[in-house]
N, C-alpha and C positions, 0 to 999 in steps of 0.2 A: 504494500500500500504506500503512494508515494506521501512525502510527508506534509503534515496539517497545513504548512506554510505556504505550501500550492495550492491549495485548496480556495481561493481568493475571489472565485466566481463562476457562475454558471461556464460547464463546458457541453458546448452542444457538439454533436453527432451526424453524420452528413448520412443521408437517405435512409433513415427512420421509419419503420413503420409503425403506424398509428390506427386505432379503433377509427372509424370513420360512421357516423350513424347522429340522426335529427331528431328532437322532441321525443327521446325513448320514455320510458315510465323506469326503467332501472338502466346501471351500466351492465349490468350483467346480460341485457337483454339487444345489447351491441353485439354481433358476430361480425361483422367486416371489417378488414385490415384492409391498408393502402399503404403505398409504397411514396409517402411526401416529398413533394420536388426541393430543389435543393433552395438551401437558405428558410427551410422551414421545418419547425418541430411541432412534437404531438399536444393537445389545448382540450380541456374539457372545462364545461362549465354548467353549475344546477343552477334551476330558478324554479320561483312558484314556492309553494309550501303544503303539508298537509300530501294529499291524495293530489295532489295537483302540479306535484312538482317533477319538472325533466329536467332530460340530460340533452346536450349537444355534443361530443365529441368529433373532432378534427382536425387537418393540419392548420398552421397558422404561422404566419413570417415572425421572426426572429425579432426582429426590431419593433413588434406590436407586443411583445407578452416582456413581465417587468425581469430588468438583468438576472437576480433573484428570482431564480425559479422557485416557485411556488403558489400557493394558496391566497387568496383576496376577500376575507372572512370579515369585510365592511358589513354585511352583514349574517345574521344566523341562519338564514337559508337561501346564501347566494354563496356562490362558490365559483371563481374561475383558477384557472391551472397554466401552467406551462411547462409540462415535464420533457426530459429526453434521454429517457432509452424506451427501447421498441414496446410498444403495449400499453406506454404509463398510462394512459388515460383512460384507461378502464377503471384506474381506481381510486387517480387522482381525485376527485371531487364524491370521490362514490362513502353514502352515510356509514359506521360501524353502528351494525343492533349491539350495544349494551346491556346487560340487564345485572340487576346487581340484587344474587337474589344464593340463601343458603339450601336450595333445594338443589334436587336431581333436574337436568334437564341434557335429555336423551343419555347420552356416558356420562358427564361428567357431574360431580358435586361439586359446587366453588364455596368455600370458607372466603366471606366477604368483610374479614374483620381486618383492622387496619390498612385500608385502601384499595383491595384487590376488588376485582370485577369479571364478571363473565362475559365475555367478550364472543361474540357466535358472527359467521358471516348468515347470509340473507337464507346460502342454500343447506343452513346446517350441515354443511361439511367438515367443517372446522370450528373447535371449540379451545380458547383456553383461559385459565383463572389466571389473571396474570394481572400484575401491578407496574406500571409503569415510574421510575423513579426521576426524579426531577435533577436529583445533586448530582456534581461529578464523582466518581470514581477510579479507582482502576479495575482490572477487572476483577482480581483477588479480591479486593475489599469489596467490590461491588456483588463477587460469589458469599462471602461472609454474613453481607446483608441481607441478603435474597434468605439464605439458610437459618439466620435470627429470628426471618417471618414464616419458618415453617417451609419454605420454599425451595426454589433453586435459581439460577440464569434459567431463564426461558428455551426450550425446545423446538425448535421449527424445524422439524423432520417431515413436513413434508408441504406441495407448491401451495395448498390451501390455506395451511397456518401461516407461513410464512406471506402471501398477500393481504392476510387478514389483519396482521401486523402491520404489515405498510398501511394499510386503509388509518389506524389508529394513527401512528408515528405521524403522517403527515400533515396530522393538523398543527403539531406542535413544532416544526421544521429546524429540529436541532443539528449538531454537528454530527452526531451517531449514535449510538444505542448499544452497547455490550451485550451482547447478548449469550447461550451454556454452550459457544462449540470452542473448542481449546487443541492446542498440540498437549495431550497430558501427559506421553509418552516421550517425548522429545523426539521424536522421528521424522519430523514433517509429514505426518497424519495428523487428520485434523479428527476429533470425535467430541458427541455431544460429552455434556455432564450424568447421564445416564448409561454412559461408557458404549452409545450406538455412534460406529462410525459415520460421518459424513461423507457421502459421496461428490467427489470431487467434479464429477461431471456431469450431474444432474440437483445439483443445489441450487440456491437463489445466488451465486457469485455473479457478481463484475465481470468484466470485461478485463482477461489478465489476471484476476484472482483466481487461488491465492497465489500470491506470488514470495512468502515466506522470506524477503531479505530487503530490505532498503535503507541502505546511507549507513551499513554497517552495524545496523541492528536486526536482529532478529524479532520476527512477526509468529507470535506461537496462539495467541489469543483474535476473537471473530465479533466482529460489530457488522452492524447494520449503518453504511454510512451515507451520508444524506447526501452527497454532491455527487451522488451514485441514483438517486431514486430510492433509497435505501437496499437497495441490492447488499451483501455481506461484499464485507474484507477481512484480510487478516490485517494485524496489527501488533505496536507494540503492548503487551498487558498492563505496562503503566501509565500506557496515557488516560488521563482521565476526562469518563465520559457517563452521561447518564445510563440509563441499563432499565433491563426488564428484567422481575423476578415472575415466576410459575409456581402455584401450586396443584398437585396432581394428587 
């Protein structure tokens, strides 16, 4: 992961493919991609309210959506975007169901005490209790925390949880998010904190992740980083960053 210091502003991506779809009722209900001509990235934006509100998603010139890629949450149920890697805008502007509740719903129980929340996408595919933490950390301290609340670093094993996450993160558009994948072995294998390896070729990585070495440090620890669409990178485990715990 190159370091934080480059990281200084939106980097766009030349011929992007993007949701493409008008006045839908969900984004979920977008199935066409387009291939966006150049000098242009992917744009979603909700309006309306209640039963009443769509989605637009589509390409859009560069120099029209703000340097700062992201969210325009002027108000509570308007929402536009400007994301760039391939797909973002399926989920850019797209609602997370919430529900903050000590029952069973479908597998999972969520223990909702000290901030944690059940967090479900629309198609019930993906569920997780998980708490999103505000302060920075590193990742150690950050695993420490998560475990004090009963918890762990959060588990995105697999394409559901882990977009379901992005939906949430993006409201909050931080630097990254720590989240349970670790080199814990030292071997440049990466595995969650439940000791299930990550698949290096079918995760949510970057472009070039992980790339496990830069500027002479070593990358053994895995965030979710925002100048990415929150796609994972590795990283150093003490730079500090906010984080997600799970409880399961």
């Amino acid at each position: 992961m190159a370091d934080i210091s480059h990281h200084t502003g939106a980097m766009f991506k030349d011929a992007l493919s993007c949701y493409q779809c008008l006045s839908v009722s969900s984004p979920e209900n977008c199935n066409t991609q387009v291939t966006c001509p150049d000098g242009q990235i992917c744009y979603a934006e909700r309006y309306g309210s209640g039963t009443s509100t769509a989605y637009n998603m589509l390409c859009k010139a560069k120099e029209l959506c703000n340097p700062v890629v992201g969210r325009d949450l002027s108000s509570r149920d308007v929402c536009s975007s400007c994301c760039d890697s391939d797909g973002c805008n399926q989920y850019a502007c797209a609602p997370v169901s919430t529900t903050v509740q000590t029952t069973v719903a479908g597998q999972i129980t969520c223990d909702t005490s000290a901030g944690y929340q059940l967090f479900t996408n629309t198609a019930g595919s993906a569920q997780l209790c998980a708490k999103i933490h505000s302060e920075r950390k590193s990742w150690d301290e950050a695993r420490t925390m998560c475990q004090s609340e009963g918890g762990d670093l959060v588990v995105l094993d697999s394409a559901a949880k882990s977009l379901l996450m992005k939906h949430q993160v993006y409201q909050h558009r931080h630097t990254g998010y720590w989240i349970g994948g670790k080199d814990l072995l030292g071997q440049d294998t990466f595995q969650w904190v439940n000791n299930q390896d990550i698949a290096l070729d079918i995760g949510d990585w970057a472009n070039g992740q992980p790339n496990n070495f830069d500027g002479g440090h070593a990358q053994d620890c895995v965030n979710m980083w925002g100048q990415d669409d929150y796609e994972w990178h590795d990283d150093m485990c003490a730079r500090p960053l906010e984080f997600i715990c799970e409880r399961s």
